[in-house]
C-alpha positions in Angstrom: 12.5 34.9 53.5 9.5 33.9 54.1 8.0 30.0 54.0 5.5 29.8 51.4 2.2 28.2 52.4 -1.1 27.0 50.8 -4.4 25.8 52.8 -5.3 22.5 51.7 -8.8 21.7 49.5 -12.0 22.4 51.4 -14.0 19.8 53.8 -17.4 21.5 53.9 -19.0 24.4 51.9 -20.5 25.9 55.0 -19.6 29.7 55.2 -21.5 32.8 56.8 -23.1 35.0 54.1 -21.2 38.6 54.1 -22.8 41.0 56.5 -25.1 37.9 58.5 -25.2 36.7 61.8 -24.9 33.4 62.6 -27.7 32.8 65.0 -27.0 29.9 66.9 -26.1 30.6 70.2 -22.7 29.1 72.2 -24.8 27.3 74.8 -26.9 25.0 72.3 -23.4 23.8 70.7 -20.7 23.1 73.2 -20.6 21.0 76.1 -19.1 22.4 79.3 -15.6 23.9 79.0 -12.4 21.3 79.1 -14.9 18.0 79.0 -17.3 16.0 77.4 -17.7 15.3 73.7 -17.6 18.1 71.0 -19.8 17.9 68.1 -18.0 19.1 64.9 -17.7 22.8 64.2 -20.7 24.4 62.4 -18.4 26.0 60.2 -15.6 25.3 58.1 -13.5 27.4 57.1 -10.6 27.3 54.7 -8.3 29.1 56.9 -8.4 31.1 59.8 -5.9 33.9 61.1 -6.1 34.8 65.0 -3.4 36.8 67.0 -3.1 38.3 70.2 -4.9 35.8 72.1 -2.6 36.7 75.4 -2.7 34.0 77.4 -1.9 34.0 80.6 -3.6 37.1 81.3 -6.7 38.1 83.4 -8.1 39.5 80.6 -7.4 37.0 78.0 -11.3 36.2 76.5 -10.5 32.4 76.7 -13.5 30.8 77.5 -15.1 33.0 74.3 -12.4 31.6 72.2 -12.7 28.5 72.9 -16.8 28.6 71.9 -15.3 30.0 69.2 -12.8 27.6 68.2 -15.5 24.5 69.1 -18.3 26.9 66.1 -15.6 27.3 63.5 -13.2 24.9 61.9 -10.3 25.4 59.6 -8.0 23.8 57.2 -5.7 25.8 58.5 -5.0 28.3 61.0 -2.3 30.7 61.8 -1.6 31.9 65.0 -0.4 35.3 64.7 1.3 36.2 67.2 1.4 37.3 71.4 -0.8 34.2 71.9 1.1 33.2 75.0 2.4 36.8 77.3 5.3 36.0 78.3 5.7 39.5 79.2 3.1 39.3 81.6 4.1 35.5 82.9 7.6 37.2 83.6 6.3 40.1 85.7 3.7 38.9 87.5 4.1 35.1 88.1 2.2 32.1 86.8 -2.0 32.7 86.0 -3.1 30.2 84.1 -6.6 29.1 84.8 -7.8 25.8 83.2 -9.9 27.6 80.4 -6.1 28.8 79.2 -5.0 25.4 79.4 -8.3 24.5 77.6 -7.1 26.6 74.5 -4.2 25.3 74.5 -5.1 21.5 74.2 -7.9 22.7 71.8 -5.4 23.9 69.4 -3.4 20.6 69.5 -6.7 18.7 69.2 -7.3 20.4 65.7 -3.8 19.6 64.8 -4.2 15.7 65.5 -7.3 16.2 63.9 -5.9 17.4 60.5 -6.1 21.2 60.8 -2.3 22.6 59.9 -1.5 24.8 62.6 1.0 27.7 61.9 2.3 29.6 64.8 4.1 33.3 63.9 5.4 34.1 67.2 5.1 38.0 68.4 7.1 40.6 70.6 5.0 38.9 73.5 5.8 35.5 72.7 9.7 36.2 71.4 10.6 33.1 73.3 9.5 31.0 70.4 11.4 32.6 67.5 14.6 30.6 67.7 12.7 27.5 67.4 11.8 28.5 63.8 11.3 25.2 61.4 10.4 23.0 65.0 6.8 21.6 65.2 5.4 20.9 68.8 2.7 18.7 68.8 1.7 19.0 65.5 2.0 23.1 65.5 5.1 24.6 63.0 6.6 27.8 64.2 7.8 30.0 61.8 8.4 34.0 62.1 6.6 35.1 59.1 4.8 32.9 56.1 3.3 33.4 52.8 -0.2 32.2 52.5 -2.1 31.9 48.8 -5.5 32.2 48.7 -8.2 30.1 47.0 -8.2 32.4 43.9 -4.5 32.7 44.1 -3.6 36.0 46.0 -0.2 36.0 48.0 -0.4 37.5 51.7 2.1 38.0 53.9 2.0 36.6 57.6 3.4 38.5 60.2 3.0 39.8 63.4 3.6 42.8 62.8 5.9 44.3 65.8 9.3 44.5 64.0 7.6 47.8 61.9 7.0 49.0 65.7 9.6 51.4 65.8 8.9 51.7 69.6 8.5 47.7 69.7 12.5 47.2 67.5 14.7 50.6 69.3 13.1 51.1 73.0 11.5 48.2 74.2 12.0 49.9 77.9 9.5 52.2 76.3 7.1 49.5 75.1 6.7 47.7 78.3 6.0 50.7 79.9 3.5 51.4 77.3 2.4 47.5 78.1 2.2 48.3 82.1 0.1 51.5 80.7 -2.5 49.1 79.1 -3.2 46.6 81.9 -3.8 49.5 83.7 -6.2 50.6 81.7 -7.6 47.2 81.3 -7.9 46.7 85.1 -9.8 49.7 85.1 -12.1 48.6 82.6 -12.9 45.7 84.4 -14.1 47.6 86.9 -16.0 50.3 85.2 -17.9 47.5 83.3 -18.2 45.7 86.7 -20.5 48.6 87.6 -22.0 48.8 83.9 -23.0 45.1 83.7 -24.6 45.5 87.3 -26.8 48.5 85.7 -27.6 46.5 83.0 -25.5 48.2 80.7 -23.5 46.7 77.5 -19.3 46.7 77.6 -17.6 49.1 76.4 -13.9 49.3 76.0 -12.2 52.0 77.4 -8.5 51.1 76.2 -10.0 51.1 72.5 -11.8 55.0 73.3 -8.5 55.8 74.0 -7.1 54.3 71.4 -9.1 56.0 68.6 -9.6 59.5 70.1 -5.7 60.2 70.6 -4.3 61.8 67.5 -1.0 60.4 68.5 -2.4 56.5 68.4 -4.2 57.1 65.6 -1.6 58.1 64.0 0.8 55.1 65.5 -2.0 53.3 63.4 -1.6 54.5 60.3 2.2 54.7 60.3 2.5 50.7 61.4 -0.4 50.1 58.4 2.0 51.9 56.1 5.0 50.0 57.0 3.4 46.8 56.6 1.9 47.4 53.1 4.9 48.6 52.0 6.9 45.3 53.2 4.2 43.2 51.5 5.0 44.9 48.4 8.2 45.1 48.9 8.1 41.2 49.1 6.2 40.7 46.1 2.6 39.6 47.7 -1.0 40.9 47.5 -1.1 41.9 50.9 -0.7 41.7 54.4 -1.9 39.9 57.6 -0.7 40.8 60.9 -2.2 41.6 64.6 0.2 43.7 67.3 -1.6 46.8 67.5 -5.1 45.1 68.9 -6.8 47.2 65.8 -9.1 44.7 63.8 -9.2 46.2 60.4 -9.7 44.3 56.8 -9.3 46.4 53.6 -8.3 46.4 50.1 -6.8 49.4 48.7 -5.5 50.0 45.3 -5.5 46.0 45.1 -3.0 46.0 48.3 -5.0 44.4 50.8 -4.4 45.3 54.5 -6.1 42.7 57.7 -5.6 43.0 61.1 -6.9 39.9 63.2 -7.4 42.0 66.3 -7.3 40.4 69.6 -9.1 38.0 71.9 -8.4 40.2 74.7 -11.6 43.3 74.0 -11.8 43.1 70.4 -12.9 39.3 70.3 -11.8 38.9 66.6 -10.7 36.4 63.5 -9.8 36.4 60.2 -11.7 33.7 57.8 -10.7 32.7 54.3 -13.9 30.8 52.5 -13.2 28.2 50.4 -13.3 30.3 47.2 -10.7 33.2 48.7 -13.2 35.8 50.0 -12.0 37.1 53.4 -14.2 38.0 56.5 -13.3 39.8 59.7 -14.9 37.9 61.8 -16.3 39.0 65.4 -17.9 36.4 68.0 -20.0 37.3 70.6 -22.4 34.4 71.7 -22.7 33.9 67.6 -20.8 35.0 64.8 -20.5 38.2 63.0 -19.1 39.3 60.2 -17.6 42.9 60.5 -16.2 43.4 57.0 -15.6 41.3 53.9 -13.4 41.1 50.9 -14.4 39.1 47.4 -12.3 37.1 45.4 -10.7 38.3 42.6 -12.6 39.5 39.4 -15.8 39.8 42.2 -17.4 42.7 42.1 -17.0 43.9 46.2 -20.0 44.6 48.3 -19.6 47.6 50.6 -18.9 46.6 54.0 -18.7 47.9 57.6 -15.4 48.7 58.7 -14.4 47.4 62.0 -12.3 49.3 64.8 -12.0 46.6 67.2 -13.4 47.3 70.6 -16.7 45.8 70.3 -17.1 43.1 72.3 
């Protein structure tokens, strides 16, 4: 079952307009990374959903979320999942730079601070789940919550790889699928070594991948089946979850379906406003929104859907 959950009334009405850019670049805002004093966030949100943040990996965005996480503030935020790899920590020994650590302390800051913050634990971080009901510093851990939005819509938290049929029977199969991505990361690193030295933007290689094999996209659309049908299996409005590194936000036939994506290419959040309208959220030196969903009884604006991949 899971714990029901509601973010608490809003601190500031500051919210980025559906479809802008917020402007202000990271280097006018926050001081050097893991020192100095922070100014307060230049937004406030009323909750915020991020998932596979991976740290401990080389190609963990850290020091990107951690801009991000000094721009936007939350009532609440939910941590959704394979924020620590523990996968990767097992197999390859300790890296953890200080910028990791720095995200880390962050998130414990916020929660001294006031923020309530809820951590769903993933396949990547299973360590945690026995620990369910525990807080650590200020952060609960549950396995999967029920958040209610600010015009009263019930979504379902969860990280998603229980519906992984691949994840729940052969997880000798997933890690190998695992190994099969950091390769392919590793190798993006390099090709956009190359790209960056000929002035070229980056460009995800693992997400190519991912979209042009009929046999992921249609791993996709399965797990996005599973899920909605669990959230309305459970009675709620919809569902929020991460796993598959596949930022999506939809609403269809009043089922809503969001992905938070990943900090690891996608670079991507979920935001709740303070009057229930959701926003995928993208940062890159500034904040973007990708795609947006009104309240209910708001007439909805169309809206680019995101694919992840475009840091």
């Amino acid at each position: 079952m899971a714990t029901v959950t509601s973010s608490r009334l809003q601190r500031s009405t500051a919210a980025v307009p559906g479809g802008a850019t917020a402007s202000l670049p990271a280097a006018t805002y926050c001081g050097a990374h893991g020192g100095g004093v922070e100014a307060e966030p230049q937004f406030q949100w009323r909750t915020l959903w991020l998932s596979d943040i991976h740290l401990g990996t080389r190609d963990c965005k850290a020091a990107q979320l951690l801009d991000f996480l000094r721009y936007c503030g939350a009532d609440t935020i939910y941590l959704v999942g394979d924020i620590i790899d523990g996968w990767q920590l097992k197999k390859k020994g300790i890296y953890w730079p200080q910028t990791h650590n720095d995200v880390v302390q962050k998130l414990l800051r916020k929660a001294r601070k006031g923020t309530r913050v809820v951590f769903v634990p993933g396949n990547h971080d299973e360590f945690a789940r026995p620990y369910e009901g525990l807080h650590f510093g200020g952060i609960e851990v549950v396995n999967q919550v029920r958040h209610v939005t600010a015009d009263g819509r019930t979504l379902l938290v969860v990280h998603g790889d229980l519906f992984d049929s691949v994840v729940l029977y052969a997880k000798w199969l997933a890690h190998l699928g695992d190994a099969a991505y950091m390769f392919s990361l590793k190798l993006n690193r390099w090709f956009n070594h190359v790209r960056l030295k000929l002035g070229l933007p980056y460009w995800s290689l693992s997400q190519y991948l991912k979209h042009k094999v009929k046999a992921a996209v249609n791993t996709i659309s399965a797990f996005e089946t599973l899920l909605g049908d669990e959230a309305r299996r459970q009675g709620c409005d919809g569902v929020v979850c991460g796993h598959i590194h596949h930022a999506e936000l939809r609403g269809d036939a009043g089922q809503i379906y969001a992905n938070c994506g990943d900090w690891v290419e996608s670079l991507t959040a979920l935001a709740e406003d303070h009057a229930g309208s959701l926003k995928l959220l993208h940062w890159n030196a500034g904040l973007h929104v990708l795609a947006e969903l009104q309240p209910q009884g708001v007439v909805q604006r169309p809206a680019a859907t995101a694919h992840g991949g475009t840091a």
